[in-house]
Structure formats: C-alpha cells, structure tokens
Residue frames as a rotation matrix with the C-alpha (Angstrom) as fourth column:
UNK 1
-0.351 -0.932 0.086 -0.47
0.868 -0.290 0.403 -39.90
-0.351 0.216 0.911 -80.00
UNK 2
-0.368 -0.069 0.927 -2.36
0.439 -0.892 0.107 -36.93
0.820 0.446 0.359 -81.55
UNK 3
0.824 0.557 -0.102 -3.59
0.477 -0.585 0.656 -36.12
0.306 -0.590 -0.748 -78.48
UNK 4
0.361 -0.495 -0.790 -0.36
0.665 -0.458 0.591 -35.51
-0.654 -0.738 0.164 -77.41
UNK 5
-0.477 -0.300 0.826 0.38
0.879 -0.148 0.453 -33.74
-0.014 0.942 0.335 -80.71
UNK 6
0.068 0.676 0.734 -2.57
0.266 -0.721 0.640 -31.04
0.962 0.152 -0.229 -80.17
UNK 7
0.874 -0.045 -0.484 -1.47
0.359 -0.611 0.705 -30.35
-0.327 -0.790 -0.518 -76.71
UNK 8
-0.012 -0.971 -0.240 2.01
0.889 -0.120 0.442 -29.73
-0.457 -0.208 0.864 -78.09
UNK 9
-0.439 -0.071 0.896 0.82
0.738 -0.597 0.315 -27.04
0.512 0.799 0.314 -80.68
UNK 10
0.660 0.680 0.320 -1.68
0.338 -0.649 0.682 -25.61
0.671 -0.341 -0.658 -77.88
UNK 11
0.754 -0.657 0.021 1.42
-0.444 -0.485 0.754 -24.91
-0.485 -0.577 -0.657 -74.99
UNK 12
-0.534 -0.426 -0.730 3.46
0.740 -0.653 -0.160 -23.56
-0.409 -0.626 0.664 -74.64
UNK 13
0.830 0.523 -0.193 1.47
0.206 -0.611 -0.765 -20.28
-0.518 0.595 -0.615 -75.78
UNK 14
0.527 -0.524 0.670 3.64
0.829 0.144 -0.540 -18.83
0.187 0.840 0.510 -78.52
UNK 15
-0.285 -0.683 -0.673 6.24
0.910 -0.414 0.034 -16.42
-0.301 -0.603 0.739 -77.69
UNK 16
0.336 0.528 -0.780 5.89
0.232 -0.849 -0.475 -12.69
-0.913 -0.021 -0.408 -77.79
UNK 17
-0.607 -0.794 -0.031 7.91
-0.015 -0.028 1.000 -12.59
-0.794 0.607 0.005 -81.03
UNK 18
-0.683 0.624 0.380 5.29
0.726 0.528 0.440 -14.70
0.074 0.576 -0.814 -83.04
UNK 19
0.009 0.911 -0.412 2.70
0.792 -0.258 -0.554 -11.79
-0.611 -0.321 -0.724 -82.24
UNK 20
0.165 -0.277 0.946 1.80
0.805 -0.516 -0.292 -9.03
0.570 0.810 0.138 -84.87
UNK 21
-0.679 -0.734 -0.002 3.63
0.701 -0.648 -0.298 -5.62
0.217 -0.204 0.955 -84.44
UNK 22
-0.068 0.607 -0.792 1.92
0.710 -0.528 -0.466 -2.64
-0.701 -0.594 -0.396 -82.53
UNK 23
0.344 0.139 0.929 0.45
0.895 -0.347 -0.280 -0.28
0.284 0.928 -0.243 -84.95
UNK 24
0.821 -0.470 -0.323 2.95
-0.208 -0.774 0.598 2.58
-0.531 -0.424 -0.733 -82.95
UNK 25
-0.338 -0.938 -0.074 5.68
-0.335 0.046 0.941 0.84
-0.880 0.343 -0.330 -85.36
UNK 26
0.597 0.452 0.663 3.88
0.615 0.273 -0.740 1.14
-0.516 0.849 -0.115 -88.88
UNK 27
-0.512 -0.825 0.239 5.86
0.841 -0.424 0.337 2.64
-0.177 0.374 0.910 -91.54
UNK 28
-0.647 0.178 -0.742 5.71
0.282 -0.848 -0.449 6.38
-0.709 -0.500 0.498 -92.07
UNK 29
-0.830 0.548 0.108 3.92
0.029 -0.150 0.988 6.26
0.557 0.823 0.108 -95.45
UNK 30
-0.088 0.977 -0.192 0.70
0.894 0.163 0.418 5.29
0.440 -0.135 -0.888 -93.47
UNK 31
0.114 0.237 -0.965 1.08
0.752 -0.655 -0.072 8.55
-0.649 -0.717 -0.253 -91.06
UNK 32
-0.773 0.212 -0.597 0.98
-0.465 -0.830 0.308 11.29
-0.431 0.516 0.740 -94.51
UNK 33
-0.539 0.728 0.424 -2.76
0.712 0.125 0.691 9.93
0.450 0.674 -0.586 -94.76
C-alpha cells in the first residue's frame, strides 16, 4: 500500500497552478530598487 501511496504523490506531476509565479509578475515595490 505505500507503494501505491508514493506513486500517487509522484503523478500526476502537479498542475501549472501549484508552480511559483514568474518574476515578470512581482510587485512594483521591487522595480524602484
């Protein structure tokens, strides 16, 4: 059973959602360094 447990966490891969945000959509404070 955990085997099938550690394939369930490994696929699907995780959606594109779950990924961290392109640094083209930081907030504007960082762009008046």
């Amino acid at each position: 059973m955990s085997r099938n447990l550690f394939h369930r966490f490994i696929f699907p891969p995780p959606p594109p959602h779950t990924l961290p945000p392109p640094i083209t959509v930081a907030p504007p404070s960082t762009f008046n360094l």
